[in-house]
N, C-alpha and C positions, 0 to 999 in steps of 0.2 A: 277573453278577447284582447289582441293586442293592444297596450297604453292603456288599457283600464285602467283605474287606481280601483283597490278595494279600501275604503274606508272602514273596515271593521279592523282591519290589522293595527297593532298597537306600535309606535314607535320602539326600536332594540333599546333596551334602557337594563345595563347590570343588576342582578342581584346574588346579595353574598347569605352564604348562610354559614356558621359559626358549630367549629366540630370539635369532638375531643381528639387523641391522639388516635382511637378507633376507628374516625371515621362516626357516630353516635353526632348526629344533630341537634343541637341544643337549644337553638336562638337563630330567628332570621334578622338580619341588619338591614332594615328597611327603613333606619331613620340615617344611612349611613348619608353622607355627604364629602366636598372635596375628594372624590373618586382620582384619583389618577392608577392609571395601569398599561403597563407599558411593556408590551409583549415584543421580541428581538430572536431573530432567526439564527444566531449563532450564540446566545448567553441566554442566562435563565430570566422567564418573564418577572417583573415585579408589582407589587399592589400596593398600594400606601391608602388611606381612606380616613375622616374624623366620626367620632361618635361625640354626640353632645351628653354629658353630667345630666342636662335634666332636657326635658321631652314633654310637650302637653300633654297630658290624657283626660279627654272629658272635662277640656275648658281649666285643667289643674295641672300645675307644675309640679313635677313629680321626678323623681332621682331614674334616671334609662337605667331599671337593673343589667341592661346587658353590659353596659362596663364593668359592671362588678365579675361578667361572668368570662370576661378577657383574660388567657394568660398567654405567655410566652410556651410556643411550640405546639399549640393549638393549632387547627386548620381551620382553611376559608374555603368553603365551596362558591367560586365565583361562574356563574351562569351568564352568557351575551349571548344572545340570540340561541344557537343551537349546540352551539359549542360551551362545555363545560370543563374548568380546571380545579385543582386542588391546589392550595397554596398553606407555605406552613409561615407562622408566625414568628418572625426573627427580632423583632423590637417595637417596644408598647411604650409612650410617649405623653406624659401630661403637659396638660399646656394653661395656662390663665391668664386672662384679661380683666378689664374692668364692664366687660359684656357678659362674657360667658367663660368657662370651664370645658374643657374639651379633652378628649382623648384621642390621641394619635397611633394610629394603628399600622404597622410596616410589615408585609411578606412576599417572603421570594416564593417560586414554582417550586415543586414538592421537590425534588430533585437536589433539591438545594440537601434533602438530607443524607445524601449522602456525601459529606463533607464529616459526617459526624461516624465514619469507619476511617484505617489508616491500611495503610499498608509499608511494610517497610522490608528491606532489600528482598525487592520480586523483581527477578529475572524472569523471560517469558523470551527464550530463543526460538526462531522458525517457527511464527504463531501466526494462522489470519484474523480476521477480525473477530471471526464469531470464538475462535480459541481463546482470543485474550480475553472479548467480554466477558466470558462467561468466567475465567481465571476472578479476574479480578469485582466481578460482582455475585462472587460465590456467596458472602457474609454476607449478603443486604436481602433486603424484599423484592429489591430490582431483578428482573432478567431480562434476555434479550428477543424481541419479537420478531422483527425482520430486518435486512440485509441484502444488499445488493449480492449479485452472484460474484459479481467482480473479486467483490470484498473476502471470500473463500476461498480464491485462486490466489490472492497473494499473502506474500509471509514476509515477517517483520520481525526483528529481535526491539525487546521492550525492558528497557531500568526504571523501575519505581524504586528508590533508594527509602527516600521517604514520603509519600503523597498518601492525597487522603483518595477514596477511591473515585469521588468527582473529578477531582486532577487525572486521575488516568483512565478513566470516560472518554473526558475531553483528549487527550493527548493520543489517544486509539483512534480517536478521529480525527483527530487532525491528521495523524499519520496517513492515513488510508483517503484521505481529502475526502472526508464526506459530512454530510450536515446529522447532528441527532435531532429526531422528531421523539419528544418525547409523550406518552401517553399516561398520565396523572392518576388516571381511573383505575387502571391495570396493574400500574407500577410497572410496568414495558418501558422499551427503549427502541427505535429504527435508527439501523442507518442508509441514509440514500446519498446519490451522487447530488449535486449541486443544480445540476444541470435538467435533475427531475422536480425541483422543489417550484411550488408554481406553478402557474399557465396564465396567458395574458385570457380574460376576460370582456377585453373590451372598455374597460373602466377608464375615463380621460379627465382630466383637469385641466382646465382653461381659464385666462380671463373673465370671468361669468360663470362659468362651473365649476361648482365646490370650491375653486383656490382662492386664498385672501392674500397672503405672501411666497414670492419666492424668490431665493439668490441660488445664482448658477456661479460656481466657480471653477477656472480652467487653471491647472499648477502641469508645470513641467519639472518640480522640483524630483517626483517619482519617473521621469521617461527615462529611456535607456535606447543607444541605439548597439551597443556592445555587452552581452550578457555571460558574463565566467560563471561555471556552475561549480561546484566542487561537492562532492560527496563524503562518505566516511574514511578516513586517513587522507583526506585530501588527494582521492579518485576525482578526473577530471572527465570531459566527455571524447578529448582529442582523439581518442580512440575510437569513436563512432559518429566521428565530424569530417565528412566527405571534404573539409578544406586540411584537415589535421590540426588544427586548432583548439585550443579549451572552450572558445567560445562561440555565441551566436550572434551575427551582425544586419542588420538590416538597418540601409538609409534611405528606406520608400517614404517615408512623411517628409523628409528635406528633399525628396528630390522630386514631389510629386506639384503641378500635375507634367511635371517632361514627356515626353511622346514621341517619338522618331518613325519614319518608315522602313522601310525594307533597303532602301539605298541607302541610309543613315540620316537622313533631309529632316530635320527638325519640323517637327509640326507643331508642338508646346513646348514654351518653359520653363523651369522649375524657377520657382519661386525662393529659391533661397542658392541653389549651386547651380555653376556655366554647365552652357553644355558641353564644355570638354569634358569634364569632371563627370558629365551623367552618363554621356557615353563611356568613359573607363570605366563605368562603376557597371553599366547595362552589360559590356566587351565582357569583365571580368564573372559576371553571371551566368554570362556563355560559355566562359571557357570551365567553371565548376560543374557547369551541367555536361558538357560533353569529355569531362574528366570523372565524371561518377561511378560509369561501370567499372572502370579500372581501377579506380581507386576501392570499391565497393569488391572489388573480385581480389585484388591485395588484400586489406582486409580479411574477408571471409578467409585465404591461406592461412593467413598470421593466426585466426581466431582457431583454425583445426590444429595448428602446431601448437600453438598455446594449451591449446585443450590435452596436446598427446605428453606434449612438456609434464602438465601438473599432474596427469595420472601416473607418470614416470618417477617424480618427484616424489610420489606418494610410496611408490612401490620399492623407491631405494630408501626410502624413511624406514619401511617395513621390513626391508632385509636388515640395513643398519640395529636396526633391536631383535631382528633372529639371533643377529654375530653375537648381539653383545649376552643374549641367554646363554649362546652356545660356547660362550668365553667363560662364562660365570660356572656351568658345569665342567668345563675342563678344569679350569684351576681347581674347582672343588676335588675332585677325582685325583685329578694331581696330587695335591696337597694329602690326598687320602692313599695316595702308593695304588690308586687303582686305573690308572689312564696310561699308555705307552705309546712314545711317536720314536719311527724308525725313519729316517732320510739320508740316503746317502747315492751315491753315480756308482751305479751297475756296469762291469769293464770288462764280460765274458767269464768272471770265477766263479764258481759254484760258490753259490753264500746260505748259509743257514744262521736262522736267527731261534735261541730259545731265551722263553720269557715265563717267570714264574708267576703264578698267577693264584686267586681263592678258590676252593675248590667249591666252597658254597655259594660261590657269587655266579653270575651269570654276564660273557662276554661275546663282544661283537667287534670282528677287527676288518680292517677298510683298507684297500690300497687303491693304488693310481701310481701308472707309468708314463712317462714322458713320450717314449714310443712301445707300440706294442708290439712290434717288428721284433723277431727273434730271440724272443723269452717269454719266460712261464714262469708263474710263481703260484705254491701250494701253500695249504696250511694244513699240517698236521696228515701229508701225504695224499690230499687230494689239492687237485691242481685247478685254476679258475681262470677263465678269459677275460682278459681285461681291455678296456678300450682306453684308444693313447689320450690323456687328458682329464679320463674320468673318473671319479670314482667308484670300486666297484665292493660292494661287500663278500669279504674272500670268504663267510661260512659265521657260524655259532658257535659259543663254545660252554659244555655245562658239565658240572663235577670234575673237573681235571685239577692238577696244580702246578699243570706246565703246559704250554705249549710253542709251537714252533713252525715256524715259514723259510720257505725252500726260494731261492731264485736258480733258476738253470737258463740258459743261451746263448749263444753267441751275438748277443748285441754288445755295441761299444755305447759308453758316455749316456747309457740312459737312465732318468731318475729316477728313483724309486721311494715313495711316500709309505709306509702301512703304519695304521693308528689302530690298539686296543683299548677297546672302551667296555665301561662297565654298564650294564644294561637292567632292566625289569626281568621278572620273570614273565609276566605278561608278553613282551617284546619278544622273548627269545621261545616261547610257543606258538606267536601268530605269525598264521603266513602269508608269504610274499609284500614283507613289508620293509623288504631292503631300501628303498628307497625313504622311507620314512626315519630311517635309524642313521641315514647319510644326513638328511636333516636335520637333526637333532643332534647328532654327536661330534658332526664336523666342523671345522670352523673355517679349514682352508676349501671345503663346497664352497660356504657362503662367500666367502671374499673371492671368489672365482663368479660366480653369481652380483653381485655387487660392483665389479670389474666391468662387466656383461653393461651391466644395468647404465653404469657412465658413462662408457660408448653409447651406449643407445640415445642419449641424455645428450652429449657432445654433435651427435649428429642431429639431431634437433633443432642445439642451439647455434647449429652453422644455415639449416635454413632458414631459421627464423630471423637471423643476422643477413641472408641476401635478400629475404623478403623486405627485411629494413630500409635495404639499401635502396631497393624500388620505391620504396613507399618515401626515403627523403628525396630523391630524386624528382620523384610527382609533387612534391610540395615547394621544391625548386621552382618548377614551371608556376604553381600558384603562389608562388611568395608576391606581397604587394611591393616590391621594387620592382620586379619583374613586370609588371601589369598596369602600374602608376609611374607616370614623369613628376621627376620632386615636385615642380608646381603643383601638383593633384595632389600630391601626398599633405603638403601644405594646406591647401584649400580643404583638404576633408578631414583635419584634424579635430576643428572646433566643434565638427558632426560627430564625433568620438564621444559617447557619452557612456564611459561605463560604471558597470555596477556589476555585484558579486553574487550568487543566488548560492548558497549555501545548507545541505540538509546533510547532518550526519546519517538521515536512518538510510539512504542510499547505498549500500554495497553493490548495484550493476548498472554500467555506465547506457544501457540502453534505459533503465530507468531514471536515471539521473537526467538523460537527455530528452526523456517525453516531458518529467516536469520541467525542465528550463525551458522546454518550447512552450507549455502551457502558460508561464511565468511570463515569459517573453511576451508573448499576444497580448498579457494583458497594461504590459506597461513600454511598447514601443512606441506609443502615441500621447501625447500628453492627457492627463488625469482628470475627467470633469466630474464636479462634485454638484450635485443638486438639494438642498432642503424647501419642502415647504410647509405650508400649515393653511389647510383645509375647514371647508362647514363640517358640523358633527352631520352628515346628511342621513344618519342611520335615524336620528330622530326627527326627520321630516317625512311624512308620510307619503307625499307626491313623489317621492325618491325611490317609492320601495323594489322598484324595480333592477336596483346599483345595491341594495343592501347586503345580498350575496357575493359581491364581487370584489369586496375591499378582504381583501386574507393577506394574511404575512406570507413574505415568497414569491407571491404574482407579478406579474408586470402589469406595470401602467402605464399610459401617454399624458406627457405633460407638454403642454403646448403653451407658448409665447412670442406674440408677433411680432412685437416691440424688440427681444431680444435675438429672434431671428431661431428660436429657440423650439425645435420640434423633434422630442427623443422619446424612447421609452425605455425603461429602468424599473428594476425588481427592487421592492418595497421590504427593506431588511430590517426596521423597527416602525412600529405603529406605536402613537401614544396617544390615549384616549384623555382628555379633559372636559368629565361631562359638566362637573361646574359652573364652564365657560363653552359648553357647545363647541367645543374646538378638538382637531385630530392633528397631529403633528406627524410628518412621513416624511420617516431617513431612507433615501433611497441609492441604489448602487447600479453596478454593469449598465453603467449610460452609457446608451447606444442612438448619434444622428438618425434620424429616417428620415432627413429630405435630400434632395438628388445630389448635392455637392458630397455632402458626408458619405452617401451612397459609393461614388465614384472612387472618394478619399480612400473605404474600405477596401472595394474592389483592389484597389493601386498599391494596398500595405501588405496584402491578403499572399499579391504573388512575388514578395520581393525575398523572403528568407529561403533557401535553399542549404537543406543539410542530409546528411546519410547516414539511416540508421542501423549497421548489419554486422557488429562484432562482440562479441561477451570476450573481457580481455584479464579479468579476475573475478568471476561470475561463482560465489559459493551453490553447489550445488544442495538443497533445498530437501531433503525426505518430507515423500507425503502422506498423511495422516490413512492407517490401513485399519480399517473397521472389523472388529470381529462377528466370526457370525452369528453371534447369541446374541446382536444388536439389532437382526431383524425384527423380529417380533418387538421389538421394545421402539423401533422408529415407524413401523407402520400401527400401533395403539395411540401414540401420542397424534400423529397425523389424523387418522379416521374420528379419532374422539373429539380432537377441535374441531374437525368440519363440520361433525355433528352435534354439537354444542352449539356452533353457531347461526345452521341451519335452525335447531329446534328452537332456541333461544330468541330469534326476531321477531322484533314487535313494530316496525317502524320503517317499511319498506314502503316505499313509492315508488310505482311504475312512470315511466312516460312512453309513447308510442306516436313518433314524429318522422321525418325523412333520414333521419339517423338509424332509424331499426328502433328495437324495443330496449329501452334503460330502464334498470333497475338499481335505485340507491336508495340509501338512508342519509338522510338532511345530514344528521349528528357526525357522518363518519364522510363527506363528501368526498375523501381522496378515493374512495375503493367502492368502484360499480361493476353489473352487469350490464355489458350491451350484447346484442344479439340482433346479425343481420341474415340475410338472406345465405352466404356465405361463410359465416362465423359464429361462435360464441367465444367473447372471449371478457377477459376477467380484468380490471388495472386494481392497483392501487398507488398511482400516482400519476391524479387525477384525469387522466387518459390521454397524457404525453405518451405515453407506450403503454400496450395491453401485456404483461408478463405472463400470464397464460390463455390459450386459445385453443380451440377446437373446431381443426377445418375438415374441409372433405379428402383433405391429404394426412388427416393425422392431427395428434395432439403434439402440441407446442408450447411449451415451459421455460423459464427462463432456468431452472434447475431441476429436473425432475428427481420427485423421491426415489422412483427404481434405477435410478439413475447409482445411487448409491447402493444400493443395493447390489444390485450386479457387479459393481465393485468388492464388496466385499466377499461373494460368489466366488468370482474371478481368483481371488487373493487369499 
């Protein structure tokens, strides 16, 4: 029945149990006392806790053998309510008084051990997440459970020079912005987005409920109304900034609440800037937006030539080291008396050329005519058409130890190239591979090819020089002299508030510019910071209804009437002191929720205007091609865990309410079944989103297994 209290439920109250390095239970800590623990959504959780020297038993003071049974790097099995962790023991601590004799007991989250592997220079080029985890927690008991799909799609180059393999845990994640949830029990690892960690419950703090203190602090020392991003080699975003700019600007908090109508008629005004100044700034918002497609369609030009640029680039790289093999075999050849270059202007005389040559060797000779217009050249009495410019292979030649080329026609002043070269035996029995022998043996092909190649290059970099010229020309019309009277320029200066947002792992400015807009949102408003310190209401039984709703991650509502004070904000460290009945909560992403701050939002929300639609040095990225002896080996591992986990549950609880039918286990709350009239579908993060589902359209996965498979089919 709703608001019932059951009075048989016993208040959440810790206990530890004391393990070897196996995991082997040896001693439960039931006399432990001074608990402090203190669980944090981005660092590992910590336990600290005293055991007392001596301990009644049976009206008798007696020595607490479990101090004796304390070492360093032992674990703690710590149980609160349904949730259980493992923690290793990092430092043991005595302590004396003229009372009592006490032992201090300090451990971090198991996790912690892996600090105790290294890794030193590990490079991990074009890796996503699950690549590198797996790389760098090859050596440990750790693997990787789950992952966002996100986190597969992209790829990242990684230096661990020298870390330990917790350092580059953490730094895999941070890379990739995601939070690890780690699992103690398994020796697992997740990563999720930030933005799945959590769900607001309903859980509030007021005046009168649960809260004993609180200070709210407002800093503008982190806002920013001007944000430069810069990436790897000091990649900027100007290139995918519809104003052409490195940076992001937004003056919606100074200039809000302004409001104008459709005639320009001031309706509100800003609190801090004229409204001349709000209209230049509204005027100049207009003229970005109705300069977007063009700019966005410049742009998108410059990003196809660029793109034809560097495949161009790549391809006269590649000729440039044909020349220089086919430089390195001529000199050879040369130097060995077995290579022969003939050039000279053909003027209508009959010319014959003999050249002595090994009769054991095996040769191949080449010409090219300047015109092919009214001559013919033979070798060895047969005669070959040649085309003007090219080169053409005049024949073979095997056992001889002379041979000889013929010119006859009446042409004037034309040039005449023939090269003998020393070839394979191979070469000179397969056919139709004259073209392959011009590759290889010639040097003036390639630099004819090469010649080709920088024209093509030259003409490139002439449109990509008048797309230039459009694109400064558009920035002309949006430069701020253009669009501002000094007095504006003057007046919005002191609103200039910049900062630098800086990440080497960015090589593409389309990236670089999602996270500086991410960056951006969250510090273009000034900074408010909230602590407070709450009842322990877990051990009040009339509560027990909130006792599920206090988790690391969630949102809560903290209200204050006095301070005008009504937000809610994700709870990113808990510190329990059962002691003192007291819970201390670090909280973040404070967010108003009464009508002004409402409005505030609204008004910030639409004032940044930027365009994102060119890759302007974008490395292209190869993607991981699966072979196919890897089927059978990804659908056993798949079927075997689902059936493990099926067969394995012990601890399922249905509900059957206006939501459809739930099915979870208390221990694992992030990951349930519901099941409606319309669906079956699966979360496991906590039903912010269901990642797979089963409608009457079809099954829906946020990565399906056959997914990969069929890829590796395909390939």
């Amino acid at each position: 029945m709703l608001g019932e209290i059951d009075f048989n439920k016993k208040p959440i109250q810790p206990k530890f149990f004391l393990a070897k390095p196996d995991r082997t239970i040896i001693a439960k800590l039931s006399e432990a006392y001074n608990v402090n623990i203190k669980e944090r959504v981005s660092t590992l959780n910590e336990l600290s806790l005293d055991l007392p020297y001596d301990i009644d038993f049976n009206h008798k003071i007696i020595r607490n053998k479990n101090v004796d049974l304390l070492k360093e790097r032992y674990q703690i099995l710590a149980k609160l309510g349904n949730e259980q962790k493992w923690y290793i023991i990092h430092q043991l601590e005595d302590k004396m008084d003229e009372n009592k004799d006490v032992k201090t007991v300090k451990a971090i989250l198991l996790p912690h051990e892996l600090r105790d592997k290294t890794l030193r220079s590990v490079k991990l080029e074009s890796k996503n997440a699950k690549q590198a985890l797996n790389t760098v927690l090859a050596s440990t008991l750790w693997s990787l459970e789950n992952l966002d799909a996100d986190f597969e799609l992209t790829y990242r180059d990684f230096d661990f020079p020298s870390n330990t393999v917790l350092d580059a845990v953490d730094k895999i994640a941070e890379t990739f912005n995601a939070v690890i949830q780690w699992n103690t029990e398994a020796r697992t690892l997740s990563l999720v987005k930030p933005e799945f960690i959590g769900i607001n419950r309903g859980l509030k703090f007021s005046y009168g409920k649960y809260m004993k203190t609180l200070a709210k602090e407002t800093r503008t020392d982190e806002m920013v109304t001007r944000l430069k991003a810069f990436g790897k080699d000091g990649m900027s975003i100007e290139s995918v900034n519809s104003t052409g700019q490195n940076f992001l600007e937004d003056f919606s908090y100074f200039m809000y609440p302004f409001e104008r109508d459709a005639n320009r008629n001031v309706i509100d005004h800003s609190e801090y800037m004229s409204d001349s100044l709000c209209h230049a700034l509204l005027d100049f918002e207009a003229l970005i937006n109705s300069k977007k497609d063009e700019f966005s369609k410049l742009l998108k030009e410059k990003e196809g030539l660029i793109d034809q640029q560097s495949k161009r680039d790549a391809e006269l790289k590649n000729l440039k080291n044909q020349e220089k093999v086919i430089t390195d075999i001529q000199l050879l050849q040369q130097f060995d008396q077995n290579m022969w270059f003939y050039k000279f202007n053909y003027n209508g005389s009959h010319t014959v050329q003999n050249t002595t040559i090994r009769p054991t060797y095996y040769y191949t000779v080449l010409g090219k005519v300047s015109d092919s217009s009214n001559i013919t050249i033979s070798l060895d009495g047969n005669s070959k058409t040649l085309i003007r410019g090219q080169w053409t292979v005049l024949g073979k030649i095997k056992g001889k130890s002379t041979t000889s080329f013929e010119v006859n026609g009446s042409a004037q002043g034309t040039e005449v190239f023939i090269q003998i070269a020393n070839i394979t035996e191979g070469e000179y029995t397969e056919a139709n591979n004259e073209s392959a022998l011009i590759e290889k043996y010639n040097v003036d092909n390639k630099q004819m090819q090469i010649t080709a190649k920088q024209n093509e290059i030259k003409n490139i970099n002439d449109q990509i020089a008048l797309v230039n010229k459009q694109i400064g020309e558009l920035k002309k019309v949006l430069a701020a002299e253009n669009n501002f009277t000094k007095e504006q320029i003057i007046e919005l200066n002191p609103f200039i508030i910049e900062k630098e947002f800086v990440d080497e792992k960015f090589i593409d400015p389309k990236d670089l510019m999602k996270a500086a807009k991410e960056k951006f949102e969250e510090i273009k408003r000034p900074q408010t910071s909230i602590k407070i310190d709450i009842v322990n209401f877990l051990e009040v039984v009339e509560e027990q209804r909130n006792w599920n709703k206090l988790r690391l991650g969630d949102e809560v509502i903290i209200q204050y009437e006095r301070f005008n004070t009504k937000v809610t904000a994700r709870i990113i460290e808990i510190e329990y002191d059962f002691e003192n009945f007291n819970i201390n909560l670090t909280i973040a992403n404070v967010k108003e929720i009464d009508d002004k701050a409402d409005k505030l939002a609204k008004y910030i929300n639409r004032g940044m205007n930027t365009a994102v639609t060119v890759d302007m040095s974008k490395n292209k990225w190869t993607n991981t091609i699966h072979q196919a002896s890897e089927i059978s080996e990804i659908l056993d591992r798949f079927w075997n865990k689902v059936t493990n986990t099926i067969n394995m549950a012990n601890n399922e609880f249905v509900t059957i309410d206006r939501k459809g039918v739930t099915i979870i286990d208390p221990n694992d709350h992030s990951r349930f079944l519901r099941a409606t009239h319309g669906a079956l579908a699966l979360t496991r993060s906590n039903g912010i989103r269901f990642e797979t589902a089963i409608t009457p359209d079809g099954c829906q996965k946020e990565k399906l297994k056959m997914k990969k498979i069929n890829n590796i089919i395909l390939s």
